[in-house]
Structure formats: C-alpha cells, structure tokens
Wavefront OBJ file of the C-alpha trace (Angstrom):
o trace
v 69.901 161.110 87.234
v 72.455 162.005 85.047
v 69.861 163.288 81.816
v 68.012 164.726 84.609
v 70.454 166.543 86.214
v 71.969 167.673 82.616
v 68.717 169.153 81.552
v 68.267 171.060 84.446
v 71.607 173.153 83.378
v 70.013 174.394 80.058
v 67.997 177.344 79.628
v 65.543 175.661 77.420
v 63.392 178.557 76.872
v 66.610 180.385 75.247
v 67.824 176.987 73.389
v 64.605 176.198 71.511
v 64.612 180.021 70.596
v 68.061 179.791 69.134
v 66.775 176.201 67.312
v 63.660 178.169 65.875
v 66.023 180.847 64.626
v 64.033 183.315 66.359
v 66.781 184.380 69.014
v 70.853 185.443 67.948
v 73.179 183.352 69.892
v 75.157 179.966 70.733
v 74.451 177.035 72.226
v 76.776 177.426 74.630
v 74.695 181.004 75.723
v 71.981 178.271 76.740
v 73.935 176.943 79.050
v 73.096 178.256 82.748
v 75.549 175.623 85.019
v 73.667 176.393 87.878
v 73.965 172.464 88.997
v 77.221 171.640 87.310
v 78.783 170.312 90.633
v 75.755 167.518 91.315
v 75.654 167.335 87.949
v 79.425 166.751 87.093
v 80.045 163.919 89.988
v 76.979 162.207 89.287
v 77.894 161.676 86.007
v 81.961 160.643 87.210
v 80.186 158.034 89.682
v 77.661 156.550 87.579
v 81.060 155.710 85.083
v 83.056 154.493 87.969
v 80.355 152.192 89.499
v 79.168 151.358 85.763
v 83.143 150.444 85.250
v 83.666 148.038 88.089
v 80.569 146.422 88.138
v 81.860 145.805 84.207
v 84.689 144.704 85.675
v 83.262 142.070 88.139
v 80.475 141.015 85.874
v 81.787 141.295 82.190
v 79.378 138.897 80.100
v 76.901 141.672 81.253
v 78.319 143.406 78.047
v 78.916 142.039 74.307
v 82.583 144.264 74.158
v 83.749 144.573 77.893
v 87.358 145.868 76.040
v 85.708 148.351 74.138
v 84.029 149.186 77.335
v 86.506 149.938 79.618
v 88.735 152.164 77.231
v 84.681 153.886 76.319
v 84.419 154.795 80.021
v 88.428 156.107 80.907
v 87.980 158.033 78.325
v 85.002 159.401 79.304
v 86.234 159.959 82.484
v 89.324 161.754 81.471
v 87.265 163.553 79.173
v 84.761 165.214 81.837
v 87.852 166.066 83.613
v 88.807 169.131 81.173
v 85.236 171.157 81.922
v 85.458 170.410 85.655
v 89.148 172.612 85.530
v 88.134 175.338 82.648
v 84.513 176.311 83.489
v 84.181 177.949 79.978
v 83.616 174.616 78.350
v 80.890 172.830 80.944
v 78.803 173.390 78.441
v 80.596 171.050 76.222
v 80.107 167.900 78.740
v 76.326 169.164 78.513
v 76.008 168.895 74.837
v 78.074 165.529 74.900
v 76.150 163.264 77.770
v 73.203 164.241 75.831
v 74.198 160.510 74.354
v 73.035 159.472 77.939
v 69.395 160.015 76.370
v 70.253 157.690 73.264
v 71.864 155.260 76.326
v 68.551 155.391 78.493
v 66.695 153.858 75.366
v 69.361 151.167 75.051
v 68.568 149.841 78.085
v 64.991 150.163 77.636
v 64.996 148.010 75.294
v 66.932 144.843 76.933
v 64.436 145.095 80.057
v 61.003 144.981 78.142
v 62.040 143.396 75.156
v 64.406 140.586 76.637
v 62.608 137.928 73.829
v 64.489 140.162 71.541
v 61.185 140.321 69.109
v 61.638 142.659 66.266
v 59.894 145.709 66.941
v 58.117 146.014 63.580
v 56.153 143.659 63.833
v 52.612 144.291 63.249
v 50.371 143.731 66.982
v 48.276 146.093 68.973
v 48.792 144.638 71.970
v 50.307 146.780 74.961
v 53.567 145.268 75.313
v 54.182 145.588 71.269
v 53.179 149.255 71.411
v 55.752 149.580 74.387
v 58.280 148.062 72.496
v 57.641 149.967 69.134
v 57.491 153.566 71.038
v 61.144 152.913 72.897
v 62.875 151.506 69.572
v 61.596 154.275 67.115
v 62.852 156.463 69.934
v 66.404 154.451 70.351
v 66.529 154.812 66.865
v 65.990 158.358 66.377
v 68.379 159.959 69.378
v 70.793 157.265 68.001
v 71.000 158.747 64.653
v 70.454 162.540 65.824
v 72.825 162.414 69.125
v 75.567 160.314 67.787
v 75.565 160.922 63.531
v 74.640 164.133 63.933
v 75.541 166.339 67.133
v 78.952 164.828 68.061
v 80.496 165.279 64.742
v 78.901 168.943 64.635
v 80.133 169.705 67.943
v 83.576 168.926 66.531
v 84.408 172.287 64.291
v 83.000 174.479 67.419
v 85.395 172.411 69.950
v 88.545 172.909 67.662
v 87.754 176.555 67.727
v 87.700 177.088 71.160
v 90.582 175.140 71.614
v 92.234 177.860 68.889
v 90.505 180.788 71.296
v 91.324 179.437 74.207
v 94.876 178.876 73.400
v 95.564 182.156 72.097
v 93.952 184.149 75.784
v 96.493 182.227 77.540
v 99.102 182.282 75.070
v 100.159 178.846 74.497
v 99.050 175.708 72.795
v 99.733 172.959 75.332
v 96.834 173.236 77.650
v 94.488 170.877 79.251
v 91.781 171.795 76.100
v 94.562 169.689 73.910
v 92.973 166.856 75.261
v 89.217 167.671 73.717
v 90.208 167.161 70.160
v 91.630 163.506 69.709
v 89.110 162.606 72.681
v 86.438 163.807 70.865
v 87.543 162.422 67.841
v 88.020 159.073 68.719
v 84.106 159.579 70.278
v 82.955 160.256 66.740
v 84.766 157.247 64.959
v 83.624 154.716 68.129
v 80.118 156.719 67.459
v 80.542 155.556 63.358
v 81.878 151.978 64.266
v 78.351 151.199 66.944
v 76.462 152.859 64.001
v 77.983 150.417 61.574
v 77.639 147.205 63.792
v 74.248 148.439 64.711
v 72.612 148.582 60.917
v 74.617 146.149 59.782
v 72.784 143.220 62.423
v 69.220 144.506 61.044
v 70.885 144.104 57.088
v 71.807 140.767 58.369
v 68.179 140.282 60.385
v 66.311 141.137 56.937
v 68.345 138.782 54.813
v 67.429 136.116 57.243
v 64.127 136.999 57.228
v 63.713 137.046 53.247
v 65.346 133.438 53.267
v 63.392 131.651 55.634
v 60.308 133.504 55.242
v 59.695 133.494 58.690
v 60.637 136.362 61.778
v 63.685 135.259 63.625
v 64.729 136.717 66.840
v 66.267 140.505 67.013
v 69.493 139.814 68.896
v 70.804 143.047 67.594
v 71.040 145.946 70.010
l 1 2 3 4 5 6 7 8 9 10 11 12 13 14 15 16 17 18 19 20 21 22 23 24 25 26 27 28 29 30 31 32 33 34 35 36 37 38 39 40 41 42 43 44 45 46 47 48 49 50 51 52 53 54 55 56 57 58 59 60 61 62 63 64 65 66 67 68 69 70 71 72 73 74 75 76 77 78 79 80 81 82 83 84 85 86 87 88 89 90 91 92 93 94 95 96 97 98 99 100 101 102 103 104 105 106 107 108 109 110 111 112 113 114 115 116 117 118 119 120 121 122 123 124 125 126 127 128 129 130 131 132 133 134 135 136 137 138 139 140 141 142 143 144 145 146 147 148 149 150 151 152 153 154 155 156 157 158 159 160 161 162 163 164 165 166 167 168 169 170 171 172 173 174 175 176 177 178 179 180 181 182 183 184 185 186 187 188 189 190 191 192 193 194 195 196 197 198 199 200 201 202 203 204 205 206 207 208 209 210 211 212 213 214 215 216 217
C-alpha cells in the first residue's frame, strides 16, 4: 500500500519528461499530493505496527537495535512534511526505498532455501528467483547509492530557502539534514554488509568448489 499509494502522488507523465530532458523543471514540480493524507498515515502505521510486532517478535530480524532506532527515525522524519506541506514531496522521493524493501522481502518468501540466485536452471521457481534478485539488486543500488545521497544537496537548500522566508534558522526543516544524513551512512553501512556476505559467499565457493547456501540478504 504504501509504494502504491506513493506513486499515485506523482505526475508521472511530467517526471519521465523531466528524466528524458525533454521538459524544464524539478522533481519536486512532479509532485501532485493529491493523496498525501492516505498516503502519509499509511506509511506512519505500517512503521508503528512493523515496530511492535519487532518488538514482540525480534529474531524475526538479524539487527532488531538497528531496527528500532531505523523506524523512530523514520517516524520522526515523516513528521516534518506532514507540518510544512512544501516538502511532501521529499517523503515521496525518500519511501521510494519502500520499492528496494518490497524486493527484500520477496526474496525471504520464495527463496527461503536461500539458493544463490545465479545459478544456472530454467526451471520456474529459478527464473522467479533470478527476476526478484536482479531487481533487489538494482533499486538497491539506484534508490539507496544513488537517490538518497542526491537528494541530500537539494534538501540542504531548501532548508537554506526555507529558513530565510521565515527568517530564522531553528525550524522544524533543521531536523531533515542530520536525519537524512544518518539515512545515507545507515544506507552505506547495509550496502557494505550486503556485498561484503556475497565477497565472503564467492570465496567459499572458490574453496570448496561446490555452491553453499546464500544466507546473505
């Protein structure tokens, strides 16, 4: 629901123009917010539930720690667009990661042997498993290398912009810059955990000569 819900705020018609360099604008422009409010409380329940059940069940998670200060954060975080409507568009851009999350999951409930994705089988349930990694692995790199720490420069700015129409820095927008900063380094950290299990998967492999299990994520 929540992907759903933020896709359905974009003008996409507009954003892929502005992509293509065929239409003079910013992303924010693309943004419409016609369904902020569903879109906005689905997302702050989904992290609430998501954070108790966490809570009761924590082996359901490798890092339950890392976890709970990911989602308060997250939760504080969505609070700053839900008070200055100029920057919904920011939460937009930023639970895009739910797309990279969706994939995560994915991959737990039809791969739950933990085989290795590359290996070489036609059959259904390999295809299946190949299709959702190479995707897992592509929003990972482009959503969390790539858009968070270019969303960063553009955030600082409006902070600057904002601060200056209502002539002072301490405002609620404060909050966006170590926030998102400490997304981007948690961001760099999961990327570095992530590639650094498949460095250690290969090196197995190459000594045994045989496939072991993928218990990476």
């Amino acid at each position: 629901p929540v992907v759903a819900l933020n896709v359905m705020n974009w003008n996409w018609d507009y954003f892929l123009k502005l992509m293509a360099g065929t239409e003079d604008g910013r992303v924010k422009d693309a943004w419409t917010g016609e369904w902020f409010q569903v879109f906005f409380f689905t997302t702050l329940a989904y992290f609430l539930v998501d954070l108790v059940w966490i809570m009761v069940v924590p082996s359901c998670v490798k890092s339950p720690a890392t976890i709970y200060q990911h989602h308060v954060a997250t939760i504080l975080y969505i609070m700053i667009p839900y008070y200055i409507a100029d920057f919904q568009w920011c939460m937009g851009a930023c639970m895009s990661v739910e797309i990279n999350t969706w994939f995560l999951i994915a991959r737990r409930v039809f791969n739950k042997q933990g085989f290795p994705p590359w290996i070489i089988d036609l059959s259904f349930f390999s295809i299946r498993v190949k299709l959702i990694s190479v995707f897992f692995y592509v929003t990972w790199i482009a959503i969390r290398c790539i858009v968070y720490p270019w969303l960063m420069p553009g955030f600082v700015t409006q902070y600057i912009e904002y601060s200056e129409k209502i002539d002072t820095y301490w405002n609620l927008l404060a909050l966006s810059i170590p926030l998102h900063a400490a997304f981007c380094l948690l961001n760099f950290k999961w990327t570095y955990d992530l590639f650094s299990s498949k460095l250690r998967f290969w090196t197995r492999k190459n000594k045994s000569g045989q496939e072991p299990t993928d218990k990476g994520l």
